[in-house]
N, C-alpha and C positions, 0 to 999 in steps of 0.2 A: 378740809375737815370742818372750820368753821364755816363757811359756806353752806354746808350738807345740814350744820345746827341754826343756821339762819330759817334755811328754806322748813328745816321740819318744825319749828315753833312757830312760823306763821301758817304754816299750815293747820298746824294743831287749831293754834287761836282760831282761824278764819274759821275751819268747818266747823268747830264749837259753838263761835254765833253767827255766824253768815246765815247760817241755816233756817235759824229759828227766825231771823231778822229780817231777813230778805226775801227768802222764799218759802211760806210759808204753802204755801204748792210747789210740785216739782216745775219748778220754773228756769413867732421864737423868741422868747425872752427878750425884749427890749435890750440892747448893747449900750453898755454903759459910755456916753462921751467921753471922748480920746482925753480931755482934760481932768476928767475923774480918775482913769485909768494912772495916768500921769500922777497922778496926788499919790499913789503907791511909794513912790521913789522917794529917799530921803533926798534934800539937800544938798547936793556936792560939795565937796567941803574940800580945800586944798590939801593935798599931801608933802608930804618932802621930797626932794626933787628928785626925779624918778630917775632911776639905774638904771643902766644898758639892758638891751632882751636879755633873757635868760641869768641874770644875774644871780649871784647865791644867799641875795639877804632881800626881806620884805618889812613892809611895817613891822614894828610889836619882837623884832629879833628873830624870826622862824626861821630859822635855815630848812632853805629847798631846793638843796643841791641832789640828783637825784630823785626827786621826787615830782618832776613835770610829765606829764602827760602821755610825753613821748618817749621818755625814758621806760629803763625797767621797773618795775612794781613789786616790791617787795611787803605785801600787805599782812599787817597785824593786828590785833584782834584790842580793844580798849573797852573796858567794862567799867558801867554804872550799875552801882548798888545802893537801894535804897531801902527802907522802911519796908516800901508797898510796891518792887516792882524791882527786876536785875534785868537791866540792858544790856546788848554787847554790840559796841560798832565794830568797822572795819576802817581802814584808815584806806583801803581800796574804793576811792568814791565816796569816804567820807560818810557813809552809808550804814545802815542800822540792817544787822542781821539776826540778830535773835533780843526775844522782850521776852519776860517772864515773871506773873502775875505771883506776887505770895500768899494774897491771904485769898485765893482761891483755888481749890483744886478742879483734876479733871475728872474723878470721879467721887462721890460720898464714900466717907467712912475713913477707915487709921490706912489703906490703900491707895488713899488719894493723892495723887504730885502737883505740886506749882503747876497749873496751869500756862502752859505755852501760847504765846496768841502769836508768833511769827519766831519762824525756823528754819531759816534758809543758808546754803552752802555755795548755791550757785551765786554770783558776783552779779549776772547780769538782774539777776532775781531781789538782790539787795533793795530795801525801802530806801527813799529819800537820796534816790541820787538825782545828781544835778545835768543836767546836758544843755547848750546851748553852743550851738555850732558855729551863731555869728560872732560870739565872743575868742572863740575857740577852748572853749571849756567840755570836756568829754566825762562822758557817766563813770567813765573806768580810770579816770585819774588817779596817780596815788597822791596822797596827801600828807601833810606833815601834822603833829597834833601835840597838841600842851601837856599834857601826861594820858599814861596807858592805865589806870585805874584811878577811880571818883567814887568814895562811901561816903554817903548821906546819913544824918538819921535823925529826927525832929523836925523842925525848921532849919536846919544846915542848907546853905542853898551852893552848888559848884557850878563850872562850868566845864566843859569842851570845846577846844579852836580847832579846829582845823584848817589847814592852809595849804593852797596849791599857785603854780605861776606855771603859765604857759609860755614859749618862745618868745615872743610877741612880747611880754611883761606886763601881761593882764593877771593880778590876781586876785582869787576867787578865797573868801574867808568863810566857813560855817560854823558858825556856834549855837552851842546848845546849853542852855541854863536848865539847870535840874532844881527840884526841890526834897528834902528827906522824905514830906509827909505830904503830898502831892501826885496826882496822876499827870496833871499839867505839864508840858515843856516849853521852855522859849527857843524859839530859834529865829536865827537872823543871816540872811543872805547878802554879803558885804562882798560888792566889784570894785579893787578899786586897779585904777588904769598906771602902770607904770611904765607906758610905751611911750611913743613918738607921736601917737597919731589915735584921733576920736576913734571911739570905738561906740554900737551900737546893738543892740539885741533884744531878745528875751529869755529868760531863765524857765527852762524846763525842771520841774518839781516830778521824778519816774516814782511810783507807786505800784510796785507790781505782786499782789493779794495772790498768794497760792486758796483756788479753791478747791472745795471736799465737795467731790462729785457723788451723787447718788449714797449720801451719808443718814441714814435712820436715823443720829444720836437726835435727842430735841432739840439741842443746843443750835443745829443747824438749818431747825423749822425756817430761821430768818436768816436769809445768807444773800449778800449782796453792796450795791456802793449807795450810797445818797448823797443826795448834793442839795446842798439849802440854797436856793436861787429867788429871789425876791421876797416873796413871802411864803413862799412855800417850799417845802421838803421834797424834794423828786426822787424818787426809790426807783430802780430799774430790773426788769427781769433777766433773767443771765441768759436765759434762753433766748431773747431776743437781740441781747447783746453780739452773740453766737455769729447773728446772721446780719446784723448793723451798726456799726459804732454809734454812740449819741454823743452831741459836744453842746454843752451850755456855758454860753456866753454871757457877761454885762451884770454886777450887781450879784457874784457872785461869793458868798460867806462864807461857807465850808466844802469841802469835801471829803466823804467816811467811807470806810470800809466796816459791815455790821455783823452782828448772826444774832442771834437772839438772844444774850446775853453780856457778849462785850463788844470792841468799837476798836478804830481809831483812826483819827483828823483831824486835817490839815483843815486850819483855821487864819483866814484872813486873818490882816492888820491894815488898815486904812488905806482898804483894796487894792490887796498886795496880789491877790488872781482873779486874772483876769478871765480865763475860762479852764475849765476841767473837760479834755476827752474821756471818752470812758470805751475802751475795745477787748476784746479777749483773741490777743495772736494763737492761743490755743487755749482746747479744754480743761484744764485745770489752772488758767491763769487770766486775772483779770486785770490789765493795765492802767491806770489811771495817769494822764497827762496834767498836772496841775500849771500852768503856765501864768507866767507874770506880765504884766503890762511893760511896754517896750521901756527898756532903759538907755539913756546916751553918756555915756563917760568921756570930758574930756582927761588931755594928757595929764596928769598930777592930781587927778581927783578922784572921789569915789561916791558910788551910791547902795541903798542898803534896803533890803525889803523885810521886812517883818512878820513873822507867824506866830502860831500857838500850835503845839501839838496835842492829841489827846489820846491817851491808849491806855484804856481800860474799861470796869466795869459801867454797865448800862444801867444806873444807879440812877432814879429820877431826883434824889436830894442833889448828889455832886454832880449830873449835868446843869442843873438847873443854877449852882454853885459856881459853874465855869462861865455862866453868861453865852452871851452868843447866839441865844436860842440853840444851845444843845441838845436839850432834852428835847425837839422836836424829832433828835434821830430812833424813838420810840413812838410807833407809830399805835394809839390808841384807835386809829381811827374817828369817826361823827362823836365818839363817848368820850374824848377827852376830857370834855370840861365836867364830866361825872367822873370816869378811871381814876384822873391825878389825884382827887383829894378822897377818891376811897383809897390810894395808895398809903396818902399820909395817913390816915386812920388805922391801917392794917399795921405801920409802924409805931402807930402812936400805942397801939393793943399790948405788941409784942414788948415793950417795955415793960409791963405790967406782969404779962403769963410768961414771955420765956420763949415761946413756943407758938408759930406761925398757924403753926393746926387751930389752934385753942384762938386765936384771933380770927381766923376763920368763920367759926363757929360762933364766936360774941358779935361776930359784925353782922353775922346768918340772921342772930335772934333780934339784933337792934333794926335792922331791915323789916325784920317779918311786923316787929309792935309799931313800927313807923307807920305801916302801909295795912295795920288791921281793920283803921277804919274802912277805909276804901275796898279790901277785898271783903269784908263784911257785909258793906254796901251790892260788894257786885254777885255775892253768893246768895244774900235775901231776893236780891230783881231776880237771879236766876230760877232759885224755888217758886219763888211764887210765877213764874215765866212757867214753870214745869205745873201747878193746879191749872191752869188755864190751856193744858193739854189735848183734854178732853174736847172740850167750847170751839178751839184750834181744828179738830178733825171733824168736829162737826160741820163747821164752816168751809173748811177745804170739800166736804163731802156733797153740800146743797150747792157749793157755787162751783162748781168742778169744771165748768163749762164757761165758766164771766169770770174771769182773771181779775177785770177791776170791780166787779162787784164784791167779788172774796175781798181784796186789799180792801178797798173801803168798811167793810164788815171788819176785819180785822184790824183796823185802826178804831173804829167803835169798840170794840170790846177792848182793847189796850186802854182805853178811856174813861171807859163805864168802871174797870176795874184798880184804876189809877197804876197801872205798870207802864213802867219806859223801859220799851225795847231793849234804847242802847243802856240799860242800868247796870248788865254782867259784862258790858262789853267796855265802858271808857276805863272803868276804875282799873282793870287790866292792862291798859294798850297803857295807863300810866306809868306802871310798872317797868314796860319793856325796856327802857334808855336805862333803868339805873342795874337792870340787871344785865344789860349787855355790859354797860361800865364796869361791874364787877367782872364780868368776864373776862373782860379785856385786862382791866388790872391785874388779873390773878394768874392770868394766862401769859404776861410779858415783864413780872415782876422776877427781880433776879434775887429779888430776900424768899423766896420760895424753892430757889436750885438748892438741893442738897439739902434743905431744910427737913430734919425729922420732925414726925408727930410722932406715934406711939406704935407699940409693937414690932406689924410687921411692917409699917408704910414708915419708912428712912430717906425718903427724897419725897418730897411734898410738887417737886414740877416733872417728875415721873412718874409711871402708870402703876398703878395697885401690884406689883408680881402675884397676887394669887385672885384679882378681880373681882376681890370681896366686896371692897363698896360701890364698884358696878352693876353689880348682882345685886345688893340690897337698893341700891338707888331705884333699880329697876323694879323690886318688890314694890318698894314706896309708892312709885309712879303709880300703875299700878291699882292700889289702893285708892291712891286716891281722885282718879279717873274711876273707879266704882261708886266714890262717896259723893262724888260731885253731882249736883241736881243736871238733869238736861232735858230738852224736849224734843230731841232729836230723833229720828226712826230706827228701829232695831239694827236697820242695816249700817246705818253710818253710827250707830252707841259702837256696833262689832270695828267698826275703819279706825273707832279711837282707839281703844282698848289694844289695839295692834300697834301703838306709840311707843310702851312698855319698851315693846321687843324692840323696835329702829333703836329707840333710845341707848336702851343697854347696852349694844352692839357697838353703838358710836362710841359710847364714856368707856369704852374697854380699857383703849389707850390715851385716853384722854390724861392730865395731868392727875393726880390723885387730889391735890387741892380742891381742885374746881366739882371732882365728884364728889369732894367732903361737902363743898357748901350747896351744889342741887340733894344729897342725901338729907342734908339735916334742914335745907327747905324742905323740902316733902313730905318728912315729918313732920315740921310744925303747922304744914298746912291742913293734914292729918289730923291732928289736934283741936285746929283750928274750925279746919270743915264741923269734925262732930261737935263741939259746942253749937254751931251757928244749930246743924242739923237739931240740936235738941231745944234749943232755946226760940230758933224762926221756926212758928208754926203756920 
């Protein structure tokens, strides 16, 4: 869809002055060194003298009798509650099976529920399980854990342990530090070795995202993993995932699972992953491999790798708040360094009105007097481009035959009567970046899901239900592609005037935000046109 609104505005622009202007006759990621990778691992640090294999006590008092890998698994369900989000693990793996957003719903209005962003029953399907074979640590361990419910609320901060030991008397510690008023998590991956004999590995991080196949809602316009690898954010298509696994290696920061309004990722700590695969064993599941740089435990010690979790809204204030380079996982495209700080404008609006619509529209009108000189500028070249119409067909009509005789003729009369060509055409093309930047801002801002304006329009990043201000947008246009000067031939004045209609068609389902701000540009451009028309004579 953006695409189709790219190609039809440069079209629009170019045949509006191409015309008159031109032809004036039909004429692989770098691998991070083994010793960086190494820097991941804490310090081994001596333990107390390690038990016999399988013994029934570990660090810290956990009894994990019954609870090794190989035993039976009797898994129960441990819930965090907080402020801004209700978790629930599994003590099966240690593993996070269902999150749940509070202060967002899944649809607008008094109908709407907590928002679910992971719902899963199936074990192998569970987030954040751990597997590493060399260690002998399996994704389906059951676990033992420090208590079965955690309420936060403020700055209250808890934790969760979980604790598992294999035969061997290797064991495996995960904790999770929560916060009441935080989307943030700590977790920490702590091996430590209570056997006979070195042990060595790497710690698989299983991420396995249920995808919404062939899903209309808008929410899932943006559905997919990213991974922050050097300096840049690598987004992947699911559809090519389908038919190739990708793996990035060396220097790698995060890795997320997105849609177009919430998130969540696994976040290095002093390059704690070493590489992320990314596969889909089937259609509605996308695997993510986060893996760790090799760790060596001798007997009586332990080492410990460090993350950040992140799971929740795609809020450019509290990514940007987590550090990291989070907010890169909002993908503005070329207009970012326009998008971000019309974002904070549109927040800094809604302070004032209440009302996301009403910001809209104040930042429509501060755009339009920002940019009046310049298109005031490009609407007088243009008129007066349109009196020199006549002179224009005169010249095309004697040199109809000497191509460069016309062009030279025609560059004398642009001179005799002091018009620059390009006068309708730069003040325009100046424009273009800041209004794609709005676009973009308005089109991946999540203070616009569910956001009413008035009446009948109650979700400001949904589509009009009855396509009233498509239909008027489309009026507008419109008009004022009538009002506008041009010197173009009947045939191509009819190729524009047919813009109208592409237009409207497109902004049917467009967000209603984005048609509130092309409608109430179009009007002031309306406004603006007939002044110039009455005043440039």
């Amino acid at each position: 869809m953006e695409k189709r609104l790219v190609i039809a505005i440069v079209l629009s622009v170019g045949i509006l002055y191409a015309y008159s202007l031109l032809f004036p006759a039909p004429k692989p990621h770098p691998v991070a060194p083994a010793a960086t990778q190494q820097a991941a691992v804490t310090t081994p640090t001596t333990a107390p003298a390690a038990p016999a294999a399988g013994a029934p006590g570990v660090p810290g008092g956990v009894a994990l009798a019954a609870v090794t890998p190989q035993g039976p698994v009797v898994a129960r369900d441990v819930t965090v509650d907080t402020d801004l989000y209700t978790a629930t693990f599994s003590t099966q793996g240690a593993a996070l099976k269902k999150f749940v957003l509070k202060k967002y719903t899944d649809v607008a209005g008094p109908k709407g529920k907590p928002e679910v962003l992971i719902n899963e029953n199936a074990p192998n399907r569970f987030e954040l399980l751990t597997d590493s074979r060399e260690l002998g640590i399996l994704p389906n361990s059951g676990y033992a854990v420090n208590t079965d419910t955690l309420k936060l609320s403020d700055g209250q901060q808890g934790t969760l342990e979980f604790t598992t030991m294999n035969p061997q008397g290797i064991v495996l510690k995960k904790v999770f530090t929560f916060s009441g008023d935080k989307y943030r998590i700590g977790f920490t991956q702590e091996v430590r070795n209570n056997g006979a004999a070195a042990v060595a590995g790497t710690l698989h991080l299983v991420q396995a995202n249920r995808l919404v196949v062939d899903q209309k809602e808008s929410r899932f316009e943006v559905h997919g993993p990213v991974t922050l690898v050097g300096d840049k954010a690598e987004s992947d298509k699911l559809d090519k995932l389908l038919k190739e696994p990708k793996a990035y290696t060396g220097n790698v920061l995060w890795s997320a699972f997105n849609d177009k309004y919430f998130m969540e990722a696994v976040i290095a700590q002093k390059g704690s992953i070493a590489s992320v695969k990314l596969a889909r064993p089937s259609t509605d599941e996308l695997q993510r491999d986060i893996a760790s740089p090799a760790i060596s435990v001798a007997p009586g010690q332990a080492a410990a790798l460090n993350y950040e979790l992140y799971l929740g809204p795609k809020d450019l204030d509290i990514l940007k708040a987590q550090g990291n380079r989070l907010d890169e996982v909002i993908d503005y495209g070329w207009f970012a360094p326009i998008a971000k700080p019309l974002v904070a404008i549109l927040k800094f609006l809604y302070k004032y009105t209440g009302n996301y619509g009403w910001a809209i529209i104040i930042i429509t009108v501060v755009l339009k007097l920002l940019f009046f000189p310049l298109t005031h500028k490009s609407y007088k070249s243009m008129k007066e481009m349109q009196k020199l119409q006549p002179k224009m067909n005169e010249l095309k009509e004697k040199y109809k035959n000497d191509r460069d005789a016309m062009n030279r003729a025609v560059m004398e009369l642009y001179k005799t009567h002091k018009v620059n060509p390009m006068g309708g055409c730069l003040p325009m093309v100046v424009q273009i970046p800041v209004f794609f930047g709005l676009y973009r801002a308005l089109m991946y801002s999540i203070e616009l899901r569910h956001a009413p304006f008035m009446l009948w329009i109650t979700d400001l990043s949904a589509k009009d239900p009855y396509y009233v201000t498509p239909l008027i947008m489309g009026a507008t246009m419109f008009i004022q592609q009538k009002m506008t000067p041009s010197n173009m031939d009947p045939v191509q004045a009819k190729m524009m005037l047919a813009l109208p209609v592409v237009f409207t068609f497109m902004f049917l389902n467009f967000p209603s935000g984005l048609v509130i701000y092309w409608m109430v540009n179009n009007v002031l451009t309306i406004v603006q046109q007939a002044y110039i028309n009455k005043n440039v004579k």
